[in-house]
Structures are given as C-alpha cells and as structure tokens.
N, CA, C and O atoms as a Maestro MAE file, in Angstrom:
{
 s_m_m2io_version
 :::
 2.0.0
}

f_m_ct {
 s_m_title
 :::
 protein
 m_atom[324] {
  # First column is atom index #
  i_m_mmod_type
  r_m_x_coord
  r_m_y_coord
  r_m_z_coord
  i_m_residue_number
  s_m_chain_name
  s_m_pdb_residue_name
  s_m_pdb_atom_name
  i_m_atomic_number
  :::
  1 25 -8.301 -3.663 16.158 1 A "UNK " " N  " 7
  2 3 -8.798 -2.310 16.028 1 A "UNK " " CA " 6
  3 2 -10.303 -2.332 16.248 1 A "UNK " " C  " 6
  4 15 -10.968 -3.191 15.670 1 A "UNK " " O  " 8
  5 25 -10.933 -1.363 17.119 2 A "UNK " " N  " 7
  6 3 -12.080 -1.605 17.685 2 A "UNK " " CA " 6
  7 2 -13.160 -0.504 16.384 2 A "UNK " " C  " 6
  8 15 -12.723 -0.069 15.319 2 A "UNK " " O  " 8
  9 25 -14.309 -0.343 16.826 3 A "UNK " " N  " 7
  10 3 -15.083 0.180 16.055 3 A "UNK " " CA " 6
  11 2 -15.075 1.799 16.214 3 A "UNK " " C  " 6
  12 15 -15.151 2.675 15.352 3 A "UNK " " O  " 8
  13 25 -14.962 1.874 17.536 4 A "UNK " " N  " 7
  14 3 -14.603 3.368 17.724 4 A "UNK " " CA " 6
  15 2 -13.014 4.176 16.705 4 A "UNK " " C  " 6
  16 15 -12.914 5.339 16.316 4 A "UNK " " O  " 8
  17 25 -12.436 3.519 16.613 5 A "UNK " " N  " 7
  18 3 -10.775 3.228 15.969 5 A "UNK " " CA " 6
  19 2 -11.569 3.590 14.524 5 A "UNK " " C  " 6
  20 15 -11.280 4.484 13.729 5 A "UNK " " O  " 8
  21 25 -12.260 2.966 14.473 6 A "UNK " " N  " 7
  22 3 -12.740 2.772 12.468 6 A "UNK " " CA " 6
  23 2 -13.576 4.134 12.582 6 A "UNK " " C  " 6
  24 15 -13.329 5.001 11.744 6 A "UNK " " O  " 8
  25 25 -14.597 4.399 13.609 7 A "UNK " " N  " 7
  26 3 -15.536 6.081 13.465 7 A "UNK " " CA " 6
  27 2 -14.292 6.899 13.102 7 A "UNK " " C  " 6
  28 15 -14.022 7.562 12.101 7 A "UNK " " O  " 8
  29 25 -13.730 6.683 14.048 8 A "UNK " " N  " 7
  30 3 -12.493 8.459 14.287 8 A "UNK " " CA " 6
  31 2 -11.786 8.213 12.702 8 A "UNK " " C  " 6
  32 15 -11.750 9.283 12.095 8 A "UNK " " O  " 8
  33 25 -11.317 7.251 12.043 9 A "UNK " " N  " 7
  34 3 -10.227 6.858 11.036 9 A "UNK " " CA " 6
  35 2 -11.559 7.156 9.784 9 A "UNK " " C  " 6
  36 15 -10.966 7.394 8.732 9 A "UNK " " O  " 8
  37 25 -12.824 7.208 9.591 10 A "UNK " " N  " 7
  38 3 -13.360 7.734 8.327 10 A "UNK " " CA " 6
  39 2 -14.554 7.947 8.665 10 A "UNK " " C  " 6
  40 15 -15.578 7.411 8.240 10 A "UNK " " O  " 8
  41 25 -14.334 9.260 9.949 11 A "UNK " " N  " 7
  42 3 -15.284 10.420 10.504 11 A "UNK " " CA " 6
  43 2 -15.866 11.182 9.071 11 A "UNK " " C  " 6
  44 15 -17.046 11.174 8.722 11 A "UNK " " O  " 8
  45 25 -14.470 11.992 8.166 12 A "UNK " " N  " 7
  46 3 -14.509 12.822 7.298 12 A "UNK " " CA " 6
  47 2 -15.484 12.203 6.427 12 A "UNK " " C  " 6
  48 15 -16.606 12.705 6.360 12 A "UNK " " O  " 8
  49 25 -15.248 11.369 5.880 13 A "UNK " " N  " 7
  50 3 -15.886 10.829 4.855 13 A "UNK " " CA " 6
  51 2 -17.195 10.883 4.566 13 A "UNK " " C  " 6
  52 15 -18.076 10.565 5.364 13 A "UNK " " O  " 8
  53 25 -17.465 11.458 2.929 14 A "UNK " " N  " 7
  54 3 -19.231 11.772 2.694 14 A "UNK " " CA " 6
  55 2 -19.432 10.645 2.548 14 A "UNK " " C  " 6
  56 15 -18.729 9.717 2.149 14 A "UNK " " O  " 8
  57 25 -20.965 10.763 3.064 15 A "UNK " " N  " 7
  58 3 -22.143 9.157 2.987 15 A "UNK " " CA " 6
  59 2 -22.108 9.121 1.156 15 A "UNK " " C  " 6
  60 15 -21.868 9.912 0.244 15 A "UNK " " O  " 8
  61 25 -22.385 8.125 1.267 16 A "UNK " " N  " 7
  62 3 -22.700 7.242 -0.837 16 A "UNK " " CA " 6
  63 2 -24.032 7.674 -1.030 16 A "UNK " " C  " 6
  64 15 -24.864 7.622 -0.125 16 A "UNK " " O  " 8
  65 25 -24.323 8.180 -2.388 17 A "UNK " " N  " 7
  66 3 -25.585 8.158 -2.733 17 A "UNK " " CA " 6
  67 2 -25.460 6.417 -3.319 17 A "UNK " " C  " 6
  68 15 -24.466 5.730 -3.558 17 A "UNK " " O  " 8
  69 25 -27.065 6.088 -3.415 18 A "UNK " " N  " 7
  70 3 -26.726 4.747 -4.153 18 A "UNK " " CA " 6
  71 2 -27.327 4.996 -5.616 18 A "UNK " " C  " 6
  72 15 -28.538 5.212 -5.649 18 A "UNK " " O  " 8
  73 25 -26.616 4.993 -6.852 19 A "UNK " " N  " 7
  74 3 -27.365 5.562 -8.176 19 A "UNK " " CA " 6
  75 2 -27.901 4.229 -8.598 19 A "UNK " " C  " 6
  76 15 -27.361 3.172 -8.270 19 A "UNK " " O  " 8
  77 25 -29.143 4.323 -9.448 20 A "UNK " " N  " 7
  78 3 -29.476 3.282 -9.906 20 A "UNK " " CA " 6
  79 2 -28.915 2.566 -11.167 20 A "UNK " " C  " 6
  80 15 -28.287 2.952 -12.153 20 A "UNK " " O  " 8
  81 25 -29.392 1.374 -10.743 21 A "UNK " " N  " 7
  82 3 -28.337 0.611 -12.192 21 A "UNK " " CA " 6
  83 2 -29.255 0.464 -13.343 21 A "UNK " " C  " 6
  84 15 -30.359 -0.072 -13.438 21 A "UNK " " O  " 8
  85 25 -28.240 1.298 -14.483 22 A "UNK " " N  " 7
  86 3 -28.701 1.825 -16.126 22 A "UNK " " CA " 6
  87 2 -28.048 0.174 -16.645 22 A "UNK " " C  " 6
  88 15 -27.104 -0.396 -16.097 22 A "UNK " " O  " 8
  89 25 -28.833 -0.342 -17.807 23 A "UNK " " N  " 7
  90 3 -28.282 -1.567 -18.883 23 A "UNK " " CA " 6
  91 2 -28.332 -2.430 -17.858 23 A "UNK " " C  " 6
  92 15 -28.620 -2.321 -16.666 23 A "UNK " " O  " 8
  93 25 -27.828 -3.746 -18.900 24 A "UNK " " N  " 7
  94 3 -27.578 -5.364 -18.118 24 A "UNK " " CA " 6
  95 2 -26.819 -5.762 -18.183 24 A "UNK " " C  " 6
  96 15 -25.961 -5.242 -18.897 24 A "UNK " " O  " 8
  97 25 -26.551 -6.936 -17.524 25 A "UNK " " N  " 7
  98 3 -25.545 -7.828 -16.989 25 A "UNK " " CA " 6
  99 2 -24.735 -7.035 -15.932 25 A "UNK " " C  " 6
  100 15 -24.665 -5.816 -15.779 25 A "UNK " " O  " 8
  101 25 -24.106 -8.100 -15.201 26 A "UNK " " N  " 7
  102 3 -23.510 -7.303 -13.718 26 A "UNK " " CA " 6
  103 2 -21.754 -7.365 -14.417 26 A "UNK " " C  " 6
  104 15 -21.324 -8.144 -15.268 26 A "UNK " " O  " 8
  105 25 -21.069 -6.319 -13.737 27 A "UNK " " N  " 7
  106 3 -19.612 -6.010 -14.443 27 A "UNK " " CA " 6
  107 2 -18.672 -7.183 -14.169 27 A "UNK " " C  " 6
  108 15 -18.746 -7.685 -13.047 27 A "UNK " " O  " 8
  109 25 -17.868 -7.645 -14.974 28 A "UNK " " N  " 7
  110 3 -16.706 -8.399 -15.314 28 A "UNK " " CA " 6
  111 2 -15.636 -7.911 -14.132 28 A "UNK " " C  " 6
  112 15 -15.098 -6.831 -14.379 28 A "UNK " " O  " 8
  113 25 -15.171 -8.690 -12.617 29 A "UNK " " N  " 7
  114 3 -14.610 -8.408 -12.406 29 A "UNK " " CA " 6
  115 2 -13.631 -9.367 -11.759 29 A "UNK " " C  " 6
  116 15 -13.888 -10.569 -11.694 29 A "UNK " " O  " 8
  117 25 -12.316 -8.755 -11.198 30 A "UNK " " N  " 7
  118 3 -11.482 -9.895 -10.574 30 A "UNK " " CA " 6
  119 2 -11.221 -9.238 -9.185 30 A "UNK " " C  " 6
  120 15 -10.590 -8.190 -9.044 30 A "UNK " " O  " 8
  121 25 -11.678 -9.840 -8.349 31 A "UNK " " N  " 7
  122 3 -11.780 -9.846 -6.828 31 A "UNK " " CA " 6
  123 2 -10.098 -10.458 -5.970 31 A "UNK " " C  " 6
  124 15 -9.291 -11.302 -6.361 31 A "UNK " " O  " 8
  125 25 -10.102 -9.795 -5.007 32 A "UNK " " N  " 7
  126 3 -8.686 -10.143 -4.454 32 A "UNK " " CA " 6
  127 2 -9.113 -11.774 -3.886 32 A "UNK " " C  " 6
  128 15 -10.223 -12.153 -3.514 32 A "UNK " " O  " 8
  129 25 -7.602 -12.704 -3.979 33 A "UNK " " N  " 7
  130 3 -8.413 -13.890 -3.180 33 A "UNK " " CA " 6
  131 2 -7.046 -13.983 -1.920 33 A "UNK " " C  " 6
  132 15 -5.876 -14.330 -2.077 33 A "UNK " " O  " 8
  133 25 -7.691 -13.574 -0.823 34 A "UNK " " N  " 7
  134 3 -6.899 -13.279 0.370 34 A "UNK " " CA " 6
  135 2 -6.941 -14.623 0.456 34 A "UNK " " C  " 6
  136 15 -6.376 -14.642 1.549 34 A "UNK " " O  " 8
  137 25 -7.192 -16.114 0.161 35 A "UNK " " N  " 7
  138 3 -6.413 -17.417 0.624 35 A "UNK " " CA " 6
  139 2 -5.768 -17.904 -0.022 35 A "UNK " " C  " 6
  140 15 -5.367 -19.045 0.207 35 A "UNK " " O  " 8
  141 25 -5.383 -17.121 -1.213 36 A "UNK " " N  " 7
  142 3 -4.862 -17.121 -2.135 36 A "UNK " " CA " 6
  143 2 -3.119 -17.791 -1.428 36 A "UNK " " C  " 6
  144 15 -2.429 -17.211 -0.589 36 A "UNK " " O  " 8
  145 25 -2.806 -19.148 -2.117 37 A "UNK " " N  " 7
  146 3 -1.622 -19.568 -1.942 37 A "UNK " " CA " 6
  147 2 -0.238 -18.732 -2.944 37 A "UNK " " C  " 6
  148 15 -0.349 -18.303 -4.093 37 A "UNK " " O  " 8
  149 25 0.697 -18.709 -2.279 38 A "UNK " " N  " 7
  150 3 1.616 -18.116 -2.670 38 A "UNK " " CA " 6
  151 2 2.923 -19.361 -2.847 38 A "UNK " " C  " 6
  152 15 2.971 -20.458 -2.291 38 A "UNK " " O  " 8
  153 25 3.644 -18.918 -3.550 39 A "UNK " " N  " 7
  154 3 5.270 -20.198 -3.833 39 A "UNK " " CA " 6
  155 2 5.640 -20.134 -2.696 39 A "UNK " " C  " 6
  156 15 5.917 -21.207 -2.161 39 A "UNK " " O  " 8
  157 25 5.747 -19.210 -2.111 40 A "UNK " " N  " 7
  158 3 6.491 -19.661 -0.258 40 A "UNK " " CA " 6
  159 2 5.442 -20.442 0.663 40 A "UNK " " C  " 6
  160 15 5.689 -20.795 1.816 40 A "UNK " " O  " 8
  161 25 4.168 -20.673 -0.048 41 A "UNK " " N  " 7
  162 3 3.095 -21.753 0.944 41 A "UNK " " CA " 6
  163 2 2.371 -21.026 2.284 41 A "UNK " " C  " 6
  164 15 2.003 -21.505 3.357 41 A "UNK " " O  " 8
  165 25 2.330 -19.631 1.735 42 A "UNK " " N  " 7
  166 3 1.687 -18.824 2.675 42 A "UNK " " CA " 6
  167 2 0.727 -18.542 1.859 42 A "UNK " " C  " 6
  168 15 0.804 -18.626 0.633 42 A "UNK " " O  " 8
  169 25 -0.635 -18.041 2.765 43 A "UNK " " N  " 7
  170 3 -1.600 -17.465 2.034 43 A "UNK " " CA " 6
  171 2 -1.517 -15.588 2.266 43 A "UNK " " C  " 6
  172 15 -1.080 -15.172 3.339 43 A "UNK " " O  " 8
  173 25 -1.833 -14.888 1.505 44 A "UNK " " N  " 7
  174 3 -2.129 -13.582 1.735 44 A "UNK " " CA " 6
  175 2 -2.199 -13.309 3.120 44 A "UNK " " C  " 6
  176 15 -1.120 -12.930 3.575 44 A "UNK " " O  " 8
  177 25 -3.038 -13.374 3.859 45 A "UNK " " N  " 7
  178 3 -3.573 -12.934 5.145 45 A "UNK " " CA " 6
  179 2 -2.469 -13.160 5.971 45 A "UNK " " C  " 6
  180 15 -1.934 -12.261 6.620 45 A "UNK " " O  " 8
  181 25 -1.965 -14.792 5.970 46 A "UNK " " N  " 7
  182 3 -1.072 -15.190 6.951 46 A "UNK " " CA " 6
  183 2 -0.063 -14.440 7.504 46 A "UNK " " C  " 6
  184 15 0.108 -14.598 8.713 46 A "UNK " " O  " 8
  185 25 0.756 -13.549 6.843 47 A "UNK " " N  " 7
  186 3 1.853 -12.773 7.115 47 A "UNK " " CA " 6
  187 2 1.059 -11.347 8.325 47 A "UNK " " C  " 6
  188 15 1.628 -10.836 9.290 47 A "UNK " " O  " 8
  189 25 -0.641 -10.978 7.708 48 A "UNK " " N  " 7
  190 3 -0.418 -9.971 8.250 48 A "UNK " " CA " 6
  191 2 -1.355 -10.267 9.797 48 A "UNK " " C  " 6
  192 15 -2.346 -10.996 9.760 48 A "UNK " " O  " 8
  193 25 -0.900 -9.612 11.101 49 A "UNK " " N  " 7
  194 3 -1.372 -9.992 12.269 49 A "UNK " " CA " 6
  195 2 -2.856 -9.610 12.239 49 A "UNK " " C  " 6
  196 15 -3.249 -8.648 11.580 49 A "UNK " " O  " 8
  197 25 -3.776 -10.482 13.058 50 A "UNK " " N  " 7
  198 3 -4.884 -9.922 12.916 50 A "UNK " " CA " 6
  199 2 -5.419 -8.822 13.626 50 A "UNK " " C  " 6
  200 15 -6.642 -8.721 13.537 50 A "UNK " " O  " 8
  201 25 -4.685 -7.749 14.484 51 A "UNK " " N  " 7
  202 3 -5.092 -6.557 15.104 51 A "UNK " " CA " 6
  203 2 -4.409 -5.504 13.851 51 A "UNK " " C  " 6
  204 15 -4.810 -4.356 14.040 51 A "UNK " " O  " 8
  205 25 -3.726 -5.585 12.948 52 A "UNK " " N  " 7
  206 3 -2.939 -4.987 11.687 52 A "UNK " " CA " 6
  207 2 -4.161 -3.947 11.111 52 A "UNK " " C  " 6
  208 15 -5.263 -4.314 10.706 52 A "UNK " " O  " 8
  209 25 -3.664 -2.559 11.186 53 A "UNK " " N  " 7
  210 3 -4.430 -1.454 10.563 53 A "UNK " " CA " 6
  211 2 -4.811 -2.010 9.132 53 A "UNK " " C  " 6
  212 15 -5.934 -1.566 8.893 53 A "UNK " " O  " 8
  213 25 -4.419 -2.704 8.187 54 A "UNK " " N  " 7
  214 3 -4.677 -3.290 6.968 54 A "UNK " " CA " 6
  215 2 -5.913 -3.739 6.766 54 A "UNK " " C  " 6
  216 15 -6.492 -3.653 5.683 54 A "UNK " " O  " 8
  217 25 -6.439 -4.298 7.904 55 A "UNK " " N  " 7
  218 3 -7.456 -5.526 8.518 55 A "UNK " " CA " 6
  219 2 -8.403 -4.275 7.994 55 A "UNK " " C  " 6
  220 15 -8.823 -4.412 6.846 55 A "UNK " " O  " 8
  221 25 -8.770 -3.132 8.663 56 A "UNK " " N  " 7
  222 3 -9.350 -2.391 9.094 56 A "UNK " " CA " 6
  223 2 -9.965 -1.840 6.991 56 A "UNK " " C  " 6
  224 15 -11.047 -1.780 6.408 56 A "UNK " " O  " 8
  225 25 -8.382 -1.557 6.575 57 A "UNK " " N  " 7
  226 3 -8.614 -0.749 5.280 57 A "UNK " " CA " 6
  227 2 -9.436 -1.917 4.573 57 A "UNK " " C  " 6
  228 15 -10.120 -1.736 3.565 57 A "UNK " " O  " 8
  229 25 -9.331 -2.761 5.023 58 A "UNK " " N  " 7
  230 3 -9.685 -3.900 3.923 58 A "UNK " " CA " 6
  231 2 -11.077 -3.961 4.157 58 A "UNK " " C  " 6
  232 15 -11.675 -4.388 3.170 58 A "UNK " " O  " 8
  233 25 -11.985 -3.614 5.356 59 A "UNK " " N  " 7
  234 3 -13.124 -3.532 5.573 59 A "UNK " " CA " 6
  235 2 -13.868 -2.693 4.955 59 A "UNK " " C  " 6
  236 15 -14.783 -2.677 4.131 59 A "UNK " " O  " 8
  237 25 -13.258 -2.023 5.547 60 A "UNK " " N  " 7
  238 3 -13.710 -0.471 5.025 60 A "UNK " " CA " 6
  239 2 -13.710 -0.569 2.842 60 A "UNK " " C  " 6
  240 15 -14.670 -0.229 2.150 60 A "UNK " " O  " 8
  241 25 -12.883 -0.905 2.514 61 A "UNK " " N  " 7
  242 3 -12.983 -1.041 0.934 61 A "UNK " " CA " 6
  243 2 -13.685 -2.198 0.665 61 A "UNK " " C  " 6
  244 15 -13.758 -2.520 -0.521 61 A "UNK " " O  " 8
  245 25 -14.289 -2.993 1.602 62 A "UNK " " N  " 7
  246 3 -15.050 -4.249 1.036 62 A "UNK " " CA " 6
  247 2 -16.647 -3.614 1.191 62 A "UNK " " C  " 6
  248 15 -17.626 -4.213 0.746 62 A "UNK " " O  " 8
  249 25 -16.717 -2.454 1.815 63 A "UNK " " N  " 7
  250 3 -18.258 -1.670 2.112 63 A "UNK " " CA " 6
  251 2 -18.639 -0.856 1.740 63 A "UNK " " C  " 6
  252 15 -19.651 -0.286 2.147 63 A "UNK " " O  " 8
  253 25 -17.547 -0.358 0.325 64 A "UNK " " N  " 7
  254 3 -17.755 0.639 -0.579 64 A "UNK " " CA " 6
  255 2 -18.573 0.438 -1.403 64 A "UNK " " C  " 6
  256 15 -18.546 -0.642 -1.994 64 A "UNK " " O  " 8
  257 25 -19.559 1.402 -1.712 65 A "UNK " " N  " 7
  258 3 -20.815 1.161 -2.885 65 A "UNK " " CA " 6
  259 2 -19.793 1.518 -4.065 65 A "UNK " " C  " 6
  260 15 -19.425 2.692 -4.107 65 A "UNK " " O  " 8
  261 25 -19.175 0.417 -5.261 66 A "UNK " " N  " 7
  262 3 -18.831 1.000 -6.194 66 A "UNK " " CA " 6
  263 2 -19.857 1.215 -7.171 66 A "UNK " " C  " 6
  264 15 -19.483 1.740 -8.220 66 A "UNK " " O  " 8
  265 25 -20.886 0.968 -7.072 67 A "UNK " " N  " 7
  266 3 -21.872 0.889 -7.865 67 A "UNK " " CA " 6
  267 2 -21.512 2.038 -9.103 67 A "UNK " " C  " 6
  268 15 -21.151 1.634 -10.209 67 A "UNK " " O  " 8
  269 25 -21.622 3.243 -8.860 68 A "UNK " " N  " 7
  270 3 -21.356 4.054 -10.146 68 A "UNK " " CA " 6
  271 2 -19.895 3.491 -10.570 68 A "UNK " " C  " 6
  272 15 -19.891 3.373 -11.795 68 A "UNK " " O  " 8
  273 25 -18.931 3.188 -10.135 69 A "UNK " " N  " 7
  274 3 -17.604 2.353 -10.785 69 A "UNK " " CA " 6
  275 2 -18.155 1.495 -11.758 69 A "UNK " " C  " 6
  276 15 -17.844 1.622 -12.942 69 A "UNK " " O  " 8
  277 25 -18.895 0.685 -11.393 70 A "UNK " " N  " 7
  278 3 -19.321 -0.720 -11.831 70 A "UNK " " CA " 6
  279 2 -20.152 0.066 -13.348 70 A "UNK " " C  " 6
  280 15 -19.865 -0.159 -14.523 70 A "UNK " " O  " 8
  281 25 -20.978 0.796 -12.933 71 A "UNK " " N  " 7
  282 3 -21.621 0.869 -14.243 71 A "UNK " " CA " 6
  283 2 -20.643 1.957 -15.536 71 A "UNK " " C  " 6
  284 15 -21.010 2.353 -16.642 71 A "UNK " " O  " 8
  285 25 -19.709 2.106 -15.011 72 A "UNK " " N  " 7
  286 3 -18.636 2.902 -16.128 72 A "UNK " " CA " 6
  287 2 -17.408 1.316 -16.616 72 A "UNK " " C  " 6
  288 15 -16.272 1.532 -17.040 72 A "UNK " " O  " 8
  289 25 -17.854 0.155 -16.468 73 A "UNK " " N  " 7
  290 3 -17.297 -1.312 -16.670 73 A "UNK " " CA " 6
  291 2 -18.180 -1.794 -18.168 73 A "UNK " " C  " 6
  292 15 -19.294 -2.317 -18.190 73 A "UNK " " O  " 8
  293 25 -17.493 -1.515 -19.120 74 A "UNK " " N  " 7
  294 3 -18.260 -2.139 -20.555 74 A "UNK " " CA " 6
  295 2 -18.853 -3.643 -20.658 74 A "UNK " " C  " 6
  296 15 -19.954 -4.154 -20.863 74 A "UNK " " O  " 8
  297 25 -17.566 -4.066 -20.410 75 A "UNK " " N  " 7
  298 3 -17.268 -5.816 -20.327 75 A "UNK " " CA " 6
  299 2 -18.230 -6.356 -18.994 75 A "UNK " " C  " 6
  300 15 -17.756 -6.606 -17.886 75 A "UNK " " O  " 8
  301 25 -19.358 -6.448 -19.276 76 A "UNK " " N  " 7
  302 3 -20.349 -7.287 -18.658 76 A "UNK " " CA " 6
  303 2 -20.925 -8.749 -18.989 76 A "UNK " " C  " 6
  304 15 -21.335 -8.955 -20.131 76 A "UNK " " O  " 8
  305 25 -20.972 -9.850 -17.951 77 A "UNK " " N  " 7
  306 3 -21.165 -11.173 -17.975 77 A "UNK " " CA " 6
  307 2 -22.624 -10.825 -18.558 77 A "UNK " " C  " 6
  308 15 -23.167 -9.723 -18.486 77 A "UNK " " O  " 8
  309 25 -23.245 -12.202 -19.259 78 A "UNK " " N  " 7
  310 3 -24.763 -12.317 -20.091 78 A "UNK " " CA " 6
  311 2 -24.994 -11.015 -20.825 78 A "UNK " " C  " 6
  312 15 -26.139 -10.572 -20.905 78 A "UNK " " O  " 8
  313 25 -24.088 -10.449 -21.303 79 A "UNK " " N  " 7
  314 3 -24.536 -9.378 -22.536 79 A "UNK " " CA " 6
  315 2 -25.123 -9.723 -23.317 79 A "UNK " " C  " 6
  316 15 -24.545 -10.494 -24.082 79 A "UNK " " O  " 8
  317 25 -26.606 -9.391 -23.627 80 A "UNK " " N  " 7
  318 3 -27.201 -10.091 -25.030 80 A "UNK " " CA " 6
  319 2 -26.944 -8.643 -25.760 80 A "UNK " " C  " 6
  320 15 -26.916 -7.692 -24.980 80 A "UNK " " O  " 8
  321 25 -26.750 -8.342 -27.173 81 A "UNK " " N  " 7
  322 3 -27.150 -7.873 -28.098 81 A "UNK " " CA " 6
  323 2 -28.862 -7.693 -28.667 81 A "UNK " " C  " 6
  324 15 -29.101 -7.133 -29.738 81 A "UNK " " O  " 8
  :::
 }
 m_bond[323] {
  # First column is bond index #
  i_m_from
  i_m_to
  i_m_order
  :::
  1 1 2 1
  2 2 3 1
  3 3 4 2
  4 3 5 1
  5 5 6 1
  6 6 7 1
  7 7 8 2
  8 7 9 1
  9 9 10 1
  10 10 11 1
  11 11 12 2
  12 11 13 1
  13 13 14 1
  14 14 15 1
  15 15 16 2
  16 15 17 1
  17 17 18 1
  18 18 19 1
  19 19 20 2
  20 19 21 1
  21 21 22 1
  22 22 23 1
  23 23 24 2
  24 23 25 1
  25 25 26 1
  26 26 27 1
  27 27 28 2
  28 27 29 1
  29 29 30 1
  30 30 31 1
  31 31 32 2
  32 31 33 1
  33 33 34 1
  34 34 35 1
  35 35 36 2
  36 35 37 1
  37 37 38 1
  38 38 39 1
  39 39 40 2
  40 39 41 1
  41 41 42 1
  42 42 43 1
  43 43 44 2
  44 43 45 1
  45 45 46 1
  46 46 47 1
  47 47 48 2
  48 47 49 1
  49 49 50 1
  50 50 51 1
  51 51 52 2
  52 51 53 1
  53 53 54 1
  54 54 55 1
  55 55 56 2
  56 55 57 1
  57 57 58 1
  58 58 59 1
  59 59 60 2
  60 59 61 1
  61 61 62 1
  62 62 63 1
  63 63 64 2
  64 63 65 1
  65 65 66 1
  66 66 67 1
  67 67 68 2
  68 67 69 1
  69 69 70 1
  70 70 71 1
  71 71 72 2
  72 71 73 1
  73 73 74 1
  74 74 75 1
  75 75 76 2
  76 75 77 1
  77 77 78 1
  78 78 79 1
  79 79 80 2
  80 79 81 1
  81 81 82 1
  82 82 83 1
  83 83 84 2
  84 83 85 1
  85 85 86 1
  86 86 87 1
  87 87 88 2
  88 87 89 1
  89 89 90 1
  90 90 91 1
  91 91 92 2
  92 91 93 1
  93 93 94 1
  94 94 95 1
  95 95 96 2
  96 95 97 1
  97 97 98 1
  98 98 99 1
  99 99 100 2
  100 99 101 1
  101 101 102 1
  102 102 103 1
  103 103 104 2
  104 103 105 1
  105 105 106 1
  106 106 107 1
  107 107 108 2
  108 107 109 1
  109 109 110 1
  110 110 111 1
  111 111 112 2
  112 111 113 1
  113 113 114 1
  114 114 115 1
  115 115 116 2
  116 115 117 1
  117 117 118 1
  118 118 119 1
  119 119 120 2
  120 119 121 1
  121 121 122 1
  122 122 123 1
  123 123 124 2
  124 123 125 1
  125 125 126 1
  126 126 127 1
  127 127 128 2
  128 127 129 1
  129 129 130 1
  130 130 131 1
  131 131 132 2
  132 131 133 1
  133 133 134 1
  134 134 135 1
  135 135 136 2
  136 135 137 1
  137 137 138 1
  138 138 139 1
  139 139 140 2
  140 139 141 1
  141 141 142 1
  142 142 143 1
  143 143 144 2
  144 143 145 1
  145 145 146 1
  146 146 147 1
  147 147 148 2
  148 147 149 1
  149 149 150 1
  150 150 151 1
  151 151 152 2
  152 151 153 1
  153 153 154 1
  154 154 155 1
  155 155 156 2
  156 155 157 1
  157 157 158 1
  158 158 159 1
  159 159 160 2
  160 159 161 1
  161 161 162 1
  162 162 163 1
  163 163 164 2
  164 163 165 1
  165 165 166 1
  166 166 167 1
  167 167 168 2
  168 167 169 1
  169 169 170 1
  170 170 171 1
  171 171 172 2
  172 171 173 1
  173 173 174 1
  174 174 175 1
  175 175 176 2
  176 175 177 1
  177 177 178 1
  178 178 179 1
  179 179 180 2
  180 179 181 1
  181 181 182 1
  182 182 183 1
  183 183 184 2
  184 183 185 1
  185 185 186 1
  186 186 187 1
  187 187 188 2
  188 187 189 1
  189 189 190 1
  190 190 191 1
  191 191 192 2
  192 191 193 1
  193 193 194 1
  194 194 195 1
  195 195 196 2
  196 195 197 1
  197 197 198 1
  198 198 199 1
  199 199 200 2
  200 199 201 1
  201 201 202 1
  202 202 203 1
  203 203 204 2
  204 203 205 1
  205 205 206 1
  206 206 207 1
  207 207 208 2
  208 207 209 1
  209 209 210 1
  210 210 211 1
  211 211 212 2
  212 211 213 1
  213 213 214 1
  214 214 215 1
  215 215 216 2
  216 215 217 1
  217 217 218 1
  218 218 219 1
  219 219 220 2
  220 219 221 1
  221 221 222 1
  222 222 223 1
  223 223 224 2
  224 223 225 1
  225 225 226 1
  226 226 227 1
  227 227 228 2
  228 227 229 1
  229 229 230 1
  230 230 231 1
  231 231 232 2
  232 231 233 1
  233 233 234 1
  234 234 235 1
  235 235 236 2
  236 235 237 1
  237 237 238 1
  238 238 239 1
  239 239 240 2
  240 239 241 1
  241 241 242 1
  242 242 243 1
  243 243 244 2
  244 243 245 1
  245 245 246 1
  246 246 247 1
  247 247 248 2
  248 247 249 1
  249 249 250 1
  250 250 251 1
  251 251 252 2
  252 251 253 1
  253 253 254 1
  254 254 255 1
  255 255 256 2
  256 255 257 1
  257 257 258 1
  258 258 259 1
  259 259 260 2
  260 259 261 1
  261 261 262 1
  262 262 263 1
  263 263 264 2
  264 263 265 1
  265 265 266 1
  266 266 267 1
  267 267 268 2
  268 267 269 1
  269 269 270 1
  270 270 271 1
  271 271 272 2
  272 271 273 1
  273 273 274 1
  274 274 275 1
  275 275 276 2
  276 275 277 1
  277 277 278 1
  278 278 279 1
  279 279 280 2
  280 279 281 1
  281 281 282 1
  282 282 283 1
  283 283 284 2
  284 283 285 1
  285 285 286 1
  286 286 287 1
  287 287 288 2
  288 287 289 1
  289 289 290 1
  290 290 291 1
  291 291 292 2
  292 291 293 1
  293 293 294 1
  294 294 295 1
  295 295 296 2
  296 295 297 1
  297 297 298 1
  298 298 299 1
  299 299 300 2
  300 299 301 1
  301 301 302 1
  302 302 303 1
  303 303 304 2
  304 303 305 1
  305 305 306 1
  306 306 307 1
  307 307 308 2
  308 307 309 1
  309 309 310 1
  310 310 311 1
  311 311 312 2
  312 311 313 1
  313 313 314 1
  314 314 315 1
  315 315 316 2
  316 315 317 1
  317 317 318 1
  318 318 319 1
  319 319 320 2
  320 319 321 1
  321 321 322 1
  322 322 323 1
  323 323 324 2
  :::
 }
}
C-alpha cells in the first residue's frame, strides 16, 4: 500500500494538538510484540502478507500522539511520593 493509499484512507482525520505533559514519571504500559512467538512457531507478522491493509492500520496507530491517553494512566514507572 503506497502513500497516496494512506492520504485518501485518513484524508478525514483532524490534525493532534500536542497537550503538554502535567506530573511525573512516563505511563506503565504493555506494547504489542509483533515477533512475538506463538505455540504454532509463528511469529505475529508472519501469517500476515506484507502489502496487507493491516500493515497500513498498524502505522498509522504507531503515529498516534496518545499523549493526552497517557496522561489519564495513574500507574506510572519512578513515582516518587
């Protein structure tokens, strides 16, 4: 899927403000692990082809500012009191 493919597929979409980050420590999280081995000895990715519209969503959600997500996350690494 080319880049033109990705404009037309999230044309609609409003631009991110970026809000600034309130408190400390960065949020507690668990990240997908696409080499992630599986009991059948495949990894995640392997099954899906690499021209696969998936490819595309997966970009696109890896370039999302969650930033305001992140700061509504209690459970933060180096919390001092």
């Amino acid at each position: 899927m080319g880049s033109s493919e990705a404009a037309v597929l999230f044309e609609a979409l409003p631009e991110q403000a970026t809000p600034e980050r309130v408190g400390g420590g960065l949020p507690r999280l668990r990240y997908a692990e696409r080499s992630q081995i599986e009991w059948r000895s495949l990894s995640v990715d392997e099954p899906v082809p690499d021209r696969h519209c998936v490819r595309l969503v997966w970009r696109f959600v890896k370039g999302l500012d969650l930033t305001m997500l992140f700061q509504t996350i209690k459970a933060v690494s180096r919390h001092r009191k």
